[in-house]
C-alpha angles and dihedrals in degrees: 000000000000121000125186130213125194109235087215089068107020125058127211093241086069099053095039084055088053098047088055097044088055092033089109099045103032134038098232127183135182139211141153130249118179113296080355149098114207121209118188100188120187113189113231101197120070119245095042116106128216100244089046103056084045085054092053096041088055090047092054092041092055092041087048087049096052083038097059091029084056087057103048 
């Protein structure tokens, strides 16, 4: 599955915190398209399916991005 985040809103830093934190239960790459960051995430443990752990991964990016702008 393949997830999209705008750069303008969401910093790398986000989604590099979020890669490491799924690392263990999903295969996650990404690249950069244009304004935006791509994520293709592949889940590793079964029962998880594919839209659910996006769907995750998005949860915990945002939550990582109000986290850091409420620092700054």
């Amino acid at each position: 599955m393949r997830i999209r985040f705008h750069k303008g809103l969401y910093p790398r830093a986000a989604l590099d915190e979020a890669v490491e934190t799924f690392r263990e239960t999903a295969r996650i790459e990404v690249s950069r398209e244009g304004d935006y960051w791509s994520v293709a995430i592949e889940p590793t443990e079964a029962g998880i399916a594919p839209d659910e752990a996006a769907g995750e991964f998005q949860n915990y990016v945002l939550g990582v991005t109000v986290a850091q702008r409420g620092k700054a």
